[in-house]
Backbone as a ProteinNet text record, in pm:
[ID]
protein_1_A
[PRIMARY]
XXXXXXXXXXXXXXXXXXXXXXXXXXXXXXXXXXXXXXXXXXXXXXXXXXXXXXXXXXXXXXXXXXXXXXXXXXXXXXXXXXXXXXXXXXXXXXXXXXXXXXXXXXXXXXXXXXXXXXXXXXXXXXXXXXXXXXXXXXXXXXXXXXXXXXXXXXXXXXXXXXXXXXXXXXXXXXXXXXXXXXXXXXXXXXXXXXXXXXXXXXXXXXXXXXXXXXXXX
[TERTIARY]
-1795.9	-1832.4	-1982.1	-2066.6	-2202.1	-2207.2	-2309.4	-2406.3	-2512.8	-2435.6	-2541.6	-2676.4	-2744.6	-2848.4	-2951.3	-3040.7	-3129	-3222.6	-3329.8	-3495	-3563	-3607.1	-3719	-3820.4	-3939.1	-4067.9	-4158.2	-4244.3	-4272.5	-4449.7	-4452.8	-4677.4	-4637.2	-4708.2	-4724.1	-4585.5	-4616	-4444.9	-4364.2	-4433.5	-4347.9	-4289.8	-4143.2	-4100.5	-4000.6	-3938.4	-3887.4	-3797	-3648	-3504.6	-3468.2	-3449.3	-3408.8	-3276.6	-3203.8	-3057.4	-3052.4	-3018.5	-3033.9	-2860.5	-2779.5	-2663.9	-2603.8	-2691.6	-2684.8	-2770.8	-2690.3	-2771.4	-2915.1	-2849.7	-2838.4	-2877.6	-2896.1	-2906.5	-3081.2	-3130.4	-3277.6	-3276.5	-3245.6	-3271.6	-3334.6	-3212.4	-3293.2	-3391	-3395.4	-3466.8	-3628.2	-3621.2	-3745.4	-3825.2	-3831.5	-3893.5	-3925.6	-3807.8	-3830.9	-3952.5	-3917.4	-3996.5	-4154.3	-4142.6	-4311.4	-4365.1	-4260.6	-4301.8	-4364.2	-4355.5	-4322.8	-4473	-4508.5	-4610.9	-4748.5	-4714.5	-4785.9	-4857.2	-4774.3	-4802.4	-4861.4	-4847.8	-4887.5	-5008.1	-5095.2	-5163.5	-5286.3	-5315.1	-5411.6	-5366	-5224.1	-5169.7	-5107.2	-5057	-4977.3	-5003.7	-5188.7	-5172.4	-5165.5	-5078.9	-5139.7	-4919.5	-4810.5	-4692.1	-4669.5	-4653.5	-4626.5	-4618.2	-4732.5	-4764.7	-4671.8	-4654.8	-4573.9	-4454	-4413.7	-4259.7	-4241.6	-4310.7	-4320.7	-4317.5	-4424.6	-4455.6	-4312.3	-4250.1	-4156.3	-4043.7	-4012.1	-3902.6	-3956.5	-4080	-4130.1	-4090.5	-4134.3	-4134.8	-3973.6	-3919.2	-3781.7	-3728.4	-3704.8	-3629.8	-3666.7	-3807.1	-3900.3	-3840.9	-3805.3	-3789.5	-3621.7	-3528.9	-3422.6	-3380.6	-3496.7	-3471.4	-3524.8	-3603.7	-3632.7	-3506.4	-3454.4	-3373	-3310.8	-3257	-3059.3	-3114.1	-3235.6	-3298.3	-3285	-3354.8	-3334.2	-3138.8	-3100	-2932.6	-2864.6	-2896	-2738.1	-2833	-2966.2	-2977.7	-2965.7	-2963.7	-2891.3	-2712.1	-2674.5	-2544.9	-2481.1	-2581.8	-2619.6	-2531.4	-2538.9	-2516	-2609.5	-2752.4	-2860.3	-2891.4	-2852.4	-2926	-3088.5	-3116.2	-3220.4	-3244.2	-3373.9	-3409.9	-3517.7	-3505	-3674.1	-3697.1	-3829.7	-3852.8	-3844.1	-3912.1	-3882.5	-3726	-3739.9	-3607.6	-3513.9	-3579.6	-3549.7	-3483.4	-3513.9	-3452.2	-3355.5	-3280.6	-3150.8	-3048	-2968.1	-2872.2	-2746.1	-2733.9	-2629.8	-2665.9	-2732.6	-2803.5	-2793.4	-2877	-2932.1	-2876.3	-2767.5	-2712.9	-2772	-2730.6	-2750	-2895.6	-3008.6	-3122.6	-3101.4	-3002	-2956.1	-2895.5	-2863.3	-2823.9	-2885.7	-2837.2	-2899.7	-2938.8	-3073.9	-3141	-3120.9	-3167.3	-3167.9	-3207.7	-3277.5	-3296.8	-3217.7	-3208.8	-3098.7	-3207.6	-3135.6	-3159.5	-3227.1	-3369.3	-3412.3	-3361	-3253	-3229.3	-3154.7	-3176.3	-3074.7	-2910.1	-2870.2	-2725.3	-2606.3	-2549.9	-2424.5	-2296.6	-2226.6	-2135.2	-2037.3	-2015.7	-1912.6	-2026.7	-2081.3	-2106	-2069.7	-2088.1	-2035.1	-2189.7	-2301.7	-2466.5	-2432.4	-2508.4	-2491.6	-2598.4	-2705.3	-2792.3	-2952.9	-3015.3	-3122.9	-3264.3	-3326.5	-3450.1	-3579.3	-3687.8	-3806	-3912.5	-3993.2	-4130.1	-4199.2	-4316.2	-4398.9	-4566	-4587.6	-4760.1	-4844.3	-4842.1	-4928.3	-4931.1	-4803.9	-4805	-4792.5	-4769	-4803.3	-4625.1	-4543.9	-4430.5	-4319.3	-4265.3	-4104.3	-4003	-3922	-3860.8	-3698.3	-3609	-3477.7	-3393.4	-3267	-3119.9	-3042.9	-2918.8	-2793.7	-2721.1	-2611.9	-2565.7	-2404.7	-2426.1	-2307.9	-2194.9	-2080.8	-1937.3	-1866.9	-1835.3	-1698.7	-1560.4	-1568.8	-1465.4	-1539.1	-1551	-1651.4	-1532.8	-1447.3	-1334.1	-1295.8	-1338.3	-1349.4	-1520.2	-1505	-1607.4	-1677.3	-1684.1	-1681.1	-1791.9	-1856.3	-1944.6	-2064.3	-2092.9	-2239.1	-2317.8	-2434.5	-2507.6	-2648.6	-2777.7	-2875.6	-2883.2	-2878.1	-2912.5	-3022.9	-3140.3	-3253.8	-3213.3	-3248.5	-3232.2	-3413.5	-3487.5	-3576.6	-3732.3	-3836.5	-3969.5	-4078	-4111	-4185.5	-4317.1	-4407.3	-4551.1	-4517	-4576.1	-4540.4	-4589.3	-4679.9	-4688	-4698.1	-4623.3	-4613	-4745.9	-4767.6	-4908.1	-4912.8	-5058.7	-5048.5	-4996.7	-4946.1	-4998.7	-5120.8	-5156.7	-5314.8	-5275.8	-5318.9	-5296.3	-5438.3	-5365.6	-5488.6	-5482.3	-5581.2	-5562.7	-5450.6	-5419.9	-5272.2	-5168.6	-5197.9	-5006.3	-4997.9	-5117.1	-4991.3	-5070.6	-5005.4	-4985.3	-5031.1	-5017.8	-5027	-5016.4	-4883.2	-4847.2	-4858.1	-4926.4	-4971.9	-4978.2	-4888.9	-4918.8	-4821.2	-4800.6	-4644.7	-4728.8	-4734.9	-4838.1	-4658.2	-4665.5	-4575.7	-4643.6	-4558.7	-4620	-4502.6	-4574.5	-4468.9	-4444.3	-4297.7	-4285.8	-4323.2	-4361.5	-4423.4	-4321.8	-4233.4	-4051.4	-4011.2	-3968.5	-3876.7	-3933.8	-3946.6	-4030.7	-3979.8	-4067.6	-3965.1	-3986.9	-3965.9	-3890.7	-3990.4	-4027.5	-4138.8	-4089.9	-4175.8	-4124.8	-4246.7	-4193.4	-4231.8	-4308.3	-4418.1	-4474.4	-4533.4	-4578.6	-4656.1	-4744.9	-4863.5	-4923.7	-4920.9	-4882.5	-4905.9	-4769.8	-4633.1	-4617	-4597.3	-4642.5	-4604.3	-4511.6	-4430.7	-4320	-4292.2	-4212	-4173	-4047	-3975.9	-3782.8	-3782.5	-3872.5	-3775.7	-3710.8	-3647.5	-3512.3	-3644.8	-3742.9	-3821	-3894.5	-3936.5	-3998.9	-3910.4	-3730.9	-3685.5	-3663.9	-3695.1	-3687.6	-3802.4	-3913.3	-4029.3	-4106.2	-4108.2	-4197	-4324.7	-4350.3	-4460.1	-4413.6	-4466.5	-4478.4	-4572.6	-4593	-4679.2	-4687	-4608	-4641.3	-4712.7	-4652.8	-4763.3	-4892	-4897	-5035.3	-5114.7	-5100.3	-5150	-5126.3	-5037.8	-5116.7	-5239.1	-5245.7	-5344.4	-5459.2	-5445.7	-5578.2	-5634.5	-5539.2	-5545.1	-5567.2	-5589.2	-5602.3	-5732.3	-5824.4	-5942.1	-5981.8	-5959.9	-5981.1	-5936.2	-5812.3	-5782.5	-5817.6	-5887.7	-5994.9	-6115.8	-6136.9	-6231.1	-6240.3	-6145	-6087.3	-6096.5
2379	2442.4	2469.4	2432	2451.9	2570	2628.8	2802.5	2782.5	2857.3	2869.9	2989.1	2961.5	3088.5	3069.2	3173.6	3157.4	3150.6	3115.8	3143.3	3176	3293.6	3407.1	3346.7	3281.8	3292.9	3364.7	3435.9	3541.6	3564.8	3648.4	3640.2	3745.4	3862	3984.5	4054.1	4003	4082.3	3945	3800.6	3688.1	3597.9	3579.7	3481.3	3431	3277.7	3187.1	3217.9	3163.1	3173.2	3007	2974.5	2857.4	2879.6	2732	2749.1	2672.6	2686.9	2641.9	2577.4	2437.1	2436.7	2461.3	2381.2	2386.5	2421.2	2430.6	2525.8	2649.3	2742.9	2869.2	2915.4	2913	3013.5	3065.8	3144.2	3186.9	3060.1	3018.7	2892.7	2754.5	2754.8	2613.2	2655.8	2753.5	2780.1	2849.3	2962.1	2961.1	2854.7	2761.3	2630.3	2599.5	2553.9	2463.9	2489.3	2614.9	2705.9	2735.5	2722.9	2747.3	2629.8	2547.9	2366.9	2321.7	2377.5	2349.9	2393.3	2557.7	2585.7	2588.3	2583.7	2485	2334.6	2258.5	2156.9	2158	2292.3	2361	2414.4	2457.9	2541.3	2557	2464.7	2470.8	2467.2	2526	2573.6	2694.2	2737	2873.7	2997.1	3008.5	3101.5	3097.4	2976.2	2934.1	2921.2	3016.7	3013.3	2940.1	2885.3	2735.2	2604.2	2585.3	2487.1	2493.5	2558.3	2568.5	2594	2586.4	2564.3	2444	2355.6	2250.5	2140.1	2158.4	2135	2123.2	2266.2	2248.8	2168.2	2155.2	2052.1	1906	1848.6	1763.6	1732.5	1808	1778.2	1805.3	1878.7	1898	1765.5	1689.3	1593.5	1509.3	1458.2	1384.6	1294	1413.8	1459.5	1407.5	1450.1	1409.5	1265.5	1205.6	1066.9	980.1	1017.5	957.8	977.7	1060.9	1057.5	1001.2	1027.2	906.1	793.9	743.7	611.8	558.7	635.8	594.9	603.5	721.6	688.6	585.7	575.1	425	319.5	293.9	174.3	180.4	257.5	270.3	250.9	281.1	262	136.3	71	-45.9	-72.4	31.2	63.9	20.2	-48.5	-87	-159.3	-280.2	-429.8	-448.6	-389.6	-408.4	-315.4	-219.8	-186.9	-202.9	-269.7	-257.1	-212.8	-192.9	-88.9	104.4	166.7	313.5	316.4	374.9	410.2	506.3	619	740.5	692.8	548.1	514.7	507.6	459.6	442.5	491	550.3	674.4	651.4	540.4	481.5	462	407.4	458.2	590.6	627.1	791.5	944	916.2	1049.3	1162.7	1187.9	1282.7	1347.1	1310.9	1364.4	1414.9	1413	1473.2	1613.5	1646.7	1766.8	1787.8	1985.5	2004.1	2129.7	2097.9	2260.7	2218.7	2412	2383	2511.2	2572.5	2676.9	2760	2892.9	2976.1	3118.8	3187.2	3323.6	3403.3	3445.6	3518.7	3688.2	3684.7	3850.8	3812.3	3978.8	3984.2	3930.4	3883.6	3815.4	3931.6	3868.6	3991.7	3988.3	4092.9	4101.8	3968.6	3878.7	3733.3	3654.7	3663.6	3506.4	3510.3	3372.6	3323	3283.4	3327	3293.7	3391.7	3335.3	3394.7	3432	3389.5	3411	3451.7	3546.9	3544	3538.5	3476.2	3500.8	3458.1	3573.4	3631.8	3562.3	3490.1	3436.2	3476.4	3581.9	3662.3	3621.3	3514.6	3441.4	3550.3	3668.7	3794.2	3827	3876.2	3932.1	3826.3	3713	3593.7	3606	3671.1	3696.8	3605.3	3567.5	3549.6	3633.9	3721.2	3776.1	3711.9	3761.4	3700.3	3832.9	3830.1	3904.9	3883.4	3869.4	3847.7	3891.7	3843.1	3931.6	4008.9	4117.6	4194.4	4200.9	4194	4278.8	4322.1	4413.4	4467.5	4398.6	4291.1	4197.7	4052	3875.9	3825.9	3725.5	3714.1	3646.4	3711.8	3780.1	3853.9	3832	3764.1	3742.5	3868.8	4031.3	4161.1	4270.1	4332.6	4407.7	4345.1	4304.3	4218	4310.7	4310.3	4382	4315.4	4341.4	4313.2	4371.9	4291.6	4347	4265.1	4361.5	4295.9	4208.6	4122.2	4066.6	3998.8	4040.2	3976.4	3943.9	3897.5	3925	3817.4	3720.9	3625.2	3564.7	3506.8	3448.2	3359.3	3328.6	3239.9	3100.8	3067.8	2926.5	2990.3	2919.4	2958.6	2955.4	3032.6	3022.6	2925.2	2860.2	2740.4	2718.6	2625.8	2676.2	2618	2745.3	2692.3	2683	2562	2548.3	2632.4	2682.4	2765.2	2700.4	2782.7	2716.5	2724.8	2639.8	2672.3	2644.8	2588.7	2539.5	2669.3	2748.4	2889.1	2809.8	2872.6	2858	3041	3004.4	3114.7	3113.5	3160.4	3141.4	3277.6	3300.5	3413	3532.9	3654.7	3731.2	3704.2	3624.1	3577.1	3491.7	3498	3370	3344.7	3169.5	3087.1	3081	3123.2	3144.9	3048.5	2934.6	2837	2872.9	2886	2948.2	2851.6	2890.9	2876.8	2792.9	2824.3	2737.5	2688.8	2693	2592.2	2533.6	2405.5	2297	2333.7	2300.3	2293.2	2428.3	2540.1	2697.2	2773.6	2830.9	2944.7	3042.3	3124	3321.4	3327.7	3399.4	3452.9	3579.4	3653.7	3747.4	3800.6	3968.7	4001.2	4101.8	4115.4	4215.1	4341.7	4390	4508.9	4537.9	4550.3	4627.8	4547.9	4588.4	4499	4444.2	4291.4	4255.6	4119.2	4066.3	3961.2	3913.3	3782.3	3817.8	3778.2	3757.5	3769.9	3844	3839	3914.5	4006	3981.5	4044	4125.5	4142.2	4216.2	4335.7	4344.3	4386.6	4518.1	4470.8	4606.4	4681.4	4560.8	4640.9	4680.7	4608.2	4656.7	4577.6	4477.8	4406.3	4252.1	4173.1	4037.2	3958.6	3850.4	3754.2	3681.3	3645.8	3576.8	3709.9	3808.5	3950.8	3893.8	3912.2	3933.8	3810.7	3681.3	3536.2	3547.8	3590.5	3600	3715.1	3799.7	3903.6	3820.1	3759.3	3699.3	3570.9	3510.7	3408.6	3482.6	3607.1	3673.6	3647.2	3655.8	3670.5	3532.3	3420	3272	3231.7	3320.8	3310.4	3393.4	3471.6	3546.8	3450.9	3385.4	3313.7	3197.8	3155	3059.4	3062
2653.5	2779.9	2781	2916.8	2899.4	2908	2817.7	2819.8	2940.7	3041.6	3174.8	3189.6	3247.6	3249.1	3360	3375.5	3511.4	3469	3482	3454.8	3582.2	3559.1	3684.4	3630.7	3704.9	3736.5	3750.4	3732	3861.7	3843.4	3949.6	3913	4061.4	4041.9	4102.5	4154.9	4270.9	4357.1	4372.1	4382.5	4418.8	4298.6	4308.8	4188.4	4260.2	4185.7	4177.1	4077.4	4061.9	4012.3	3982.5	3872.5	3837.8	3750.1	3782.4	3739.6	3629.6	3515.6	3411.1	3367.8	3369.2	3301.4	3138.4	3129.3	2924.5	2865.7	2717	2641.4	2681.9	2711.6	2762.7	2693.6	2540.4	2443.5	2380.4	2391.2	2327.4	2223.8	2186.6	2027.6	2086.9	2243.7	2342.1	2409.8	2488.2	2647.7	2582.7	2510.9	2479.1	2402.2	2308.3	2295.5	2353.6	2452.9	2582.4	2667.5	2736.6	2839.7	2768.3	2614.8	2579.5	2526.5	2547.5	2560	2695.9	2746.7	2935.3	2988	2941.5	2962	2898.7	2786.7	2682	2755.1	2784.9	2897.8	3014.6	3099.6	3237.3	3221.5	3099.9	3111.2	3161.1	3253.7	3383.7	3480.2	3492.1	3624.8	3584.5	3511.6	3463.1	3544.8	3577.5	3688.4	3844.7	3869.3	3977.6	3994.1	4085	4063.7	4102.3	4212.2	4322.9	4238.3	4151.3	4079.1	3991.4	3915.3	3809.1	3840.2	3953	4001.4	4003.6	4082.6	4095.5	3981.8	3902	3818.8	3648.1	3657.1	3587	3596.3	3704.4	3793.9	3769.9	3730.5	3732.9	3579.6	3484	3370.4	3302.9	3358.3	3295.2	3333.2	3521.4	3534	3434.1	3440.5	3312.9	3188.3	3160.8	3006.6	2971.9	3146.9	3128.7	3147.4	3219.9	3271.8	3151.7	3041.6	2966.6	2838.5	2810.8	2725.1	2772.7	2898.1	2927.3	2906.3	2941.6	2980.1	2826.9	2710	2558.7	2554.1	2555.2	2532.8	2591.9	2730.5	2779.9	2712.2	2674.5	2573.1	2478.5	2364.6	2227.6	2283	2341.1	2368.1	2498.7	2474.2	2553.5	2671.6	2759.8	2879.6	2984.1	2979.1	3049.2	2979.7	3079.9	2964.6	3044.8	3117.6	3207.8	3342	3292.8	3422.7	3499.4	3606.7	3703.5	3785	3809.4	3894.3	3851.6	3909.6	3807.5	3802.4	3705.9	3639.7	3703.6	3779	3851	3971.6	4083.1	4152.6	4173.2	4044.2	3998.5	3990.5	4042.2	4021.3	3932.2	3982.5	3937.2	3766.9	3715.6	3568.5	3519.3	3621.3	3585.1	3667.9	3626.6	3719.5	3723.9	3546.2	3485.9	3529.4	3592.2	3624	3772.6	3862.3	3943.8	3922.8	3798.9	3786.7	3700.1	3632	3564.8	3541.3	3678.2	3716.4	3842.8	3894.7	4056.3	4130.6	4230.4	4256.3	4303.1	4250.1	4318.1	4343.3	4437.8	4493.7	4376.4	4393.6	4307.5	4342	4212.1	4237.4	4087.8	3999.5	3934.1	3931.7	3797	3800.1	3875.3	3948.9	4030.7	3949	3945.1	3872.8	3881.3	3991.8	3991.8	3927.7	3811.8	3783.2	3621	3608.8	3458.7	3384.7	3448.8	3401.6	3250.7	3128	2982.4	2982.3	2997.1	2942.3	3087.1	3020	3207	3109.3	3186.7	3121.8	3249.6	3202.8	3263.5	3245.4	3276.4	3235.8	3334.9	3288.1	3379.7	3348.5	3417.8	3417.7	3413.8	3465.5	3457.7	3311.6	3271.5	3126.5	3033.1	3033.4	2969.7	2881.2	2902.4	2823.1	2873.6	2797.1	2805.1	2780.3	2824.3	2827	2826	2727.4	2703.3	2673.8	2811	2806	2839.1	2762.4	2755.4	2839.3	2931.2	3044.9	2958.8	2951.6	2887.6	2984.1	2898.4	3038.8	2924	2999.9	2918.7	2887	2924.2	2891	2876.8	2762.4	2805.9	2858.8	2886.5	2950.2	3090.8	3141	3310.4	3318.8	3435.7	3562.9	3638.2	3528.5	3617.5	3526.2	3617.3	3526.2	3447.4	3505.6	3414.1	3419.6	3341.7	3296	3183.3	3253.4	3162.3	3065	2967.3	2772.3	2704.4	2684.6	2653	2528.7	2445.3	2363.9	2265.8	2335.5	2261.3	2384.5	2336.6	2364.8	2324.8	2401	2313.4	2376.8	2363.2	2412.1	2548.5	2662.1	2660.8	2652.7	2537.7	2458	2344.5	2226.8	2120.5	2034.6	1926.9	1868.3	1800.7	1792.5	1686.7	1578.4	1495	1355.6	1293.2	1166.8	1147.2	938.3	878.5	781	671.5	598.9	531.5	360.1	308	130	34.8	-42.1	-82.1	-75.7	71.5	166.1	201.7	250.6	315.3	483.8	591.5	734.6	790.4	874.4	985.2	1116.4	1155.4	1341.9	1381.8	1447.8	1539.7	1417.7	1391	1266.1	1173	1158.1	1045.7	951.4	821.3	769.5	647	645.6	566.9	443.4	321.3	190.8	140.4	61.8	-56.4	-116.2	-189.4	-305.6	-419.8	-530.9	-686.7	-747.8	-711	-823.5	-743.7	-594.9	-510.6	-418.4	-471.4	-393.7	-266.4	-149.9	16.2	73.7	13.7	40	66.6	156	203.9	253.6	240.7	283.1	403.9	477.7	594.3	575.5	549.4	564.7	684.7	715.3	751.9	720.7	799.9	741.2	747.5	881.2	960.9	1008.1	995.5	859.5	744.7	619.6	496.4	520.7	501.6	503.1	433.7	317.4	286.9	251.2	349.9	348.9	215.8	88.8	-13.5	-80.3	-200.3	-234	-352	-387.5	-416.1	-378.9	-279.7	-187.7	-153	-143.2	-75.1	-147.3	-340.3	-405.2	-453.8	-475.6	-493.6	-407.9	-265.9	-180	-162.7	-259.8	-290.9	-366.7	-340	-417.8	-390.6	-439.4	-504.8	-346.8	-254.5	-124.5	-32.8	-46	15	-26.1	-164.5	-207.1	-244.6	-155.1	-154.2	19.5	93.8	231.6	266.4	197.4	189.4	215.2	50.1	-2.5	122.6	148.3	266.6	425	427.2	566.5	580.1	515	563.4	633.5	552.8	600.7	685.6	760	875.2	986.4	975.9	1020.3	1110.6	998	978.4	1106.1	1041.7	1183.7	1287.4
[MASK]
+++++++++++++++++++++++++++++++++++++++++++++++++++++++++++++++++++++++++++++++++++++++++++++++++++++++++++++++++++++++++++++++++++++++++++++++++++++++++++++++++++++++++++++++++++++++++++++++++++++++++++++++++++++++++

């Protein structure tokens, strides 16, 4: 069953409501959405455009994948002329997304997931629609779930193999080829199983040392 959801637009008092079918979930839609504007970003403050504009790049994106799938599955021995003409090929870029009524989700819908992208505050905003039952259509309810950029921060490679995306710096571990810990600075923090009893370790104190050079940067 597809995970449905809405995406709000918005820039002062005026926004736009987009209908989202699949994958619904913060894991797809934020990527996506800071893929999107990431791409936009000489229109981002400009809302019209970037309505437009997203509809452009989402169909895009969809007409090029079916277009790669029915030929791996050699469903199109040949197409000419744009590809988009085609319907009969390319359905699937007929649906999808689509605009709906900008207002909060009403208690009759089956939307999972809502999410906010506000060009003013540069945020993405992601909440889950709660009910007291998730098999009744009744009582919905916004539940914040989370808070994010909206284009993701670079990453910037520093000495060492350590990284740094926005304040999170990627520390390699010493013994397991592949395996990195996530630190930060402000508050101390490292998910290893070391850190969790002393309070301190060796990827703390090698992103420390690596803060300044990213400073630097």
């Amino acid at each position: 069953m597809s995970t449905r959801s809405n995406i709000r637009i918005q820039s002062g008092n005026r926004k736009f409501q987009i209908y989202r079918h699949w994958d619904g979930y913060p894991e797809g839609v934020v990527p996506d959405l800071q893929e999107f504007f990431a791409w936009n970003k000489g229109r981002n403050d400009d809302l019209s455009y970037t309505i437009a504009n997203f509809f452009y790049f989402f169909k895009r994106s969809a007409e090029e994948n079916e277009v790669e799938q029915r030929k791996e599955d050699k469903k199109i021995e040949e197409i000419t002329g744009p590809s988009w003409k085609n319907p009969t090929h390319l359905s699937g870029i007929l649906t999808g997304y689509g605009i709906v009524e900008a207002q909060d989700p009403e208690p009759e819908t089956w939307i999972e997931w809502f999410y906010v992208a506000d060009l003013d505050e540069r945020t993405i905003t992601c909440y889950e629609i709660g009910r007291t039952d998730p098999l009744v259509c009744e009582h919905a309810e916004l539940v914040f779930h989370s808070k994010h950029p909206l284009v993701a921060p670079e990453k910037r490679l520093l000495a060492n193999g350590i990284a740094v995306v926005g304040n999170k710096f990627e520390v390699p571990s010493k013994t397991t080829p592949g395996q990195t810990y996530t630190v930060t600075l402000e508050p101390a923090h490292c998910n290893c199983a070391g850190f969790k009893y002393r309070k301190t370790c060796s990827h703390l104190k090698a992103a420390i040392a690596a803060s300044g050079e990213a400073v630097a940067q």
